[in-house]
Steps between C-alpha positions, in 0.01 A plus 500: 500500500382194441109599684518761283577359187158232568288820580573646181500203308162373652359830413640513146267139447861310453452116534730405822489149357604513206750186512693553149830621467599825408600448154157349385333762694673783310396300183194462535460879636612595140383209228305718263348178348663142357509543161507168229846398520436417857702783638416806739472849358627627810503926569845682610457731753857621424714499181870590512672599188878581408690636198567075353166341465265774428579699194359221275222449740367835413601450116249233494252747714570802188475216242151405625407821573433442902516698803631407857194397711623641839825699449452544886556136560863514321832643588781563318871516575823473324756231603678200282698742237546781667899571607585523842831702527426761186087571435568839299254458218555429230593166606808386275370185425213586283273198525504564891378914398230335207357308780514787747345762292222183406366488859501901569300567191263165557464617834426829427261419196274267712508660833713292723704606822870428410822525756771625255859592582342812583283413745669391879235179496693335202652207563453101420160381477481266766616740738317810418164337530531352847705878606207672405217326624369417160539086573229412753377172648224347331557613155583378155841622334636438192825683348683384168800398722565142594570620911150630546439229743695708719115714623458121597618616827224715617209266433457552142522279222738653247554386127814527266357564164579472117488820270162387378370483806641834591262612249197281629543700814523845352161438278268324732699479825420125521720177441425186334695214754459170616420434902864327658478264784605607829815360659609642854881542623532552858860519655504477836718607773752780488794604315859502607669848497629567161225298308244763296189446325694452185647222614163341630408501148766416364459175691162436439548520130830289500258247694184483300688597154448749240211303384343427851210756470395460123128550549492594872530839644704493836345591845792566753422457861694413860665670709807614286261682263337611839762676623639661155447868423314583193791572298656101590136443426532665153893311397327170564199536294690692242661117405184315545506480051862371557327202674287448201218646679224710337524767823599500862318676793541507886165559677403902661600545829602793740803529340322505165248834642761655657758543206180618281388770779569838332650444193411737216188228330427364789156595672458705797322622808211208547500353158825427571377287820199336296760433254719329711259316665411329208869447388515265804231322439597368160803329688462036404282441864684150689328262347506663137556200231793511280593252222831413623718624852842515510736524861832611574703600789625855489766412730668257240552779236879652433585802297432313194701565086364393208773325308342408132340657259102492643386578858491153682866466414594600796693384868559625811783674569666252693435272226685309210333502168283183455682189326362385168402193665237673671288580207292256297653334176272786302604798687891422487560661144349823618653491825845467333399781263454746798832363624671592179395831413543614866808339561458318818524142551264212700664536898631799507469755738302815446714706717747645385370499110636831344330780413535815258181712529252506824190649429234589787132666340240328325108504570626186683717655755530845446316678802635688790542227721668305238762819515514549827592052563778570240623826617574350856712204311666780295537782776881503620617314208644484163373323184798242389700650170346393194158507581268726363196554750195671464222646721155576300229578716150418354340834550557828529322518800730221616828644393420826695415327847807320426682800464335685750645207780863514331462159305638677185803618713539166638532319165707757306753456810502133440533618155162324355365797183189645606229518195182633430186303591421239192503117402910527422656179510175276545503471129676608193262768374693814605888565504590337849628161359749265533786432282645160361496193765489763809287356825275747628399422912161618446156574751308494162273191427589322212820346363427368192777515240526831331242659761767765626580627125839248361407208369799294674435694858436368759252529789536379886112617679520586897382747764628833433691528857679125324575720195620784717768208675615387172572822381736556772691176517451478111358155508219306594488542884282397841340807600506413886838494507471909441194567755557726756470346852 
């Protein structure tokens, strides 16, 4: 492959030493021009939009009497509000049907594909781009969701935008944004059984901090990433903006071209070869330069739980919460904040913290191999009384494949409820919620207070097969413990 790939790329007039890395090369393959603020107008090859961020994005296009540049270039889907137990239309809460009936007419009255409940490709954002061949190495993607970072994981660099932006996008299919420096994470080694992606970056961000990557974009490299499939690939650059930084991206490999091969978008026959030949060459070269390089050993990570109220509060599982003493004088008030509202305590043990509500989905962790690590924790077994637990695949395309090996069947056994693809409990926009102080056990990616719809819940963030183990023993519990030998 590799002869191959140098034949076509020599012929194509490629420069084989081209030493940057792969973010500035995507850059600079798309900087329109620097405009006077100092800042690159920078052209999207792709722009996702949902049912949220979008219907005042094109109020501002009808107000100024604009079009969409290259309805071609944007996809639609529906996601954050919509229900995932009852979808009969109309919805009952009637905020969630305005903003449904917003994006079919918008959609409709400027020409752009949309994946409604209607159509079998619906599902969340992040998930239905990469499923259907629409995310691609080497291009720019923005979306009006936080998580876009997650197309970080096929060699792109991905954007979460602002509504405003959203509408930048839809009239000249350009954004306005400043250049970040380059920091690279490689984690070496391999994992122990019963440590997933989501715990890899779970670790990194507990270890560099929420605000570790203010002004860099991340570059994940080493063997662990190495080895990951493209849907581990996906859950770790999903949380790259939980790190603080501006995206996350793993660089095209094999892996990367052979999970693209065939999909609906994707292109075929020869192109398809010429294609992927240039995928690979946008991959950081050895002696790329980065502004800053980070190391750790894979084989040092444990199935890691957040235990706070932001991302890097977080242990492994064999761990006690951190003393106060740990923290600098400046960081103890908040510290004892997160201790308060989730009421833990400095030295105590994660496991065995009680739970009320485990919820596995999320553009974070809602795949089919996300399904299929909880399913074997949950196959044979019984979620503990008291515990509500929910399966919400992040597809439709996923929850059929799921169904299609049993997974559904598995879970309902276990006696998990098995939804309709959707955002659910990642956030409060749609009815799955929690109630009062309950603690949800969640595979979503962010556990800020109020994030999973009551303002007093609370939030504990780990791998979804973790979530599927606390579930059954109804608290906090060590995942290995449950593997089968």
């Amino acid at each position: 492959m590799a002869t191959t790939v140098s034949r076509i790329l020599f012929h194509l007039g490629f420069d084989m030493t081209d030493r940057r890395n792969l973010f500035n090369k995507v850059w600079d393959l798309h900087s329109v021009r620097t405009i006077s603020s100092g800042q690159t107008q920078l052209f999207i090859g792709l722009h996702l939009i949902h049912e949220v961020t979008s219907p005042q994005a094109f109020s501002i296009l009808r107000d100024r009497n604009l079009t969409v540049m290259f309805p071609d270039r944007t996809l639609a889907t529906v996601d954050h509000i919509v229900p995932t137990d009852n979808q009969l239309r109309p919805f009952a809460d009637g905020l969630a049907e305005e903003m449904m009936s917003a994006i079919e007419k918008n959609c409709r009255d400027f020409g752009i594909r949309l994946f409604d409940l209607k159509d079998n490709r619906q599902g969340v954002v992040h998930i239905v781009g990469p499923e259907q061949g629409l995310t691609q190495p080497g291009m720019t993607i923005a979306c009006g969701d936080s998580h876009t970072s997650t197309h970080g994981a096929f060699g792109s660099i991905a954007f979460g935008i602002g509504t405003s932006q959203v509408a930048d996008v839809l009239a000249t299919q350009t954004l306005a944004l400043s250049r970040p420096k380059v920091r690279r994470i490689e984690v070496t080694g391999k994992l122990r059984p019963g440590v997933f992606a989501k715990d890899v970056i779970l670790h990194i961000i507990r270890k560099l901090g929420v605000q570790g990557g203010v002004g860099y974009a991340y570059e994940y490299a080493g063997e662990v990433f190495d080895r990951m499939s493209m849907e581990e690939r996906m859950t770790v650059c999903n949380m790259s903006i939980e790190g603080g930084a501006r995206c996350g991206y793993i660089n095209p490999d094999q892996t990367t071209v052979d999970y693209i091969r065939g999909r609906p978008f994707a292109p075929t026959a020869a192109e398809f070869d010429r294609a992927a030949a240039w995928w690979l060459s946008l991959a950081s070269p050895p002696d790329a330069e980065f502004d800053d390089r980070v190391t750790f050993d894979g084989s040092e990570i444990e199935p890691t739980v957040t235990w706070g109220i932001n991302p890097e509060q977080s242990v492994g599982v064999t761990e006690k919460l951190p003393a106060l003493s740990s923290f600098s004088i400046d960081d103890q008030k908040g510290i004892n904040d997160a201790f308060a509202y989730m009421d833990l305590h400095e030295n105590q043990p994660i496991q065995g913290v009680k739970i009320d509500v485990a919820f596995i989905g999320s553009c974070t962790n809602g795949r089919i191999s996300d399904l299929r690590e909880a399913a074997a924790i949950a196959r044979g077994r019984k979620v503990s009384p008291g515990v509500k637990a929910l399966v919400v695949p992040g597809s439709q395309l996923v929850r059929q494949q799921a169904m299609a090996e049993g997974l559904d069947k598995v879970f309902e056994a276990a006696g998990f409820e098995w939804r309709e693809a959707g955002c659910s409990m990642c956030l409060a926009m749609n009815p799955d919620k929690l109630k009062g102080r309950e603690v949800c056990a969640s595979s979503s990616n962010r556990n800020f207070k109020g994030r999973q719809g009551s303002p007093t819940g609370r939030t504990l963030l780990m791998s979804p097969a973790m979530v599927a183990a606390a579930a059954i023993n109804g608290c906090v519990s060590d995942v290995r413990t449950m593997l089968q030998g």
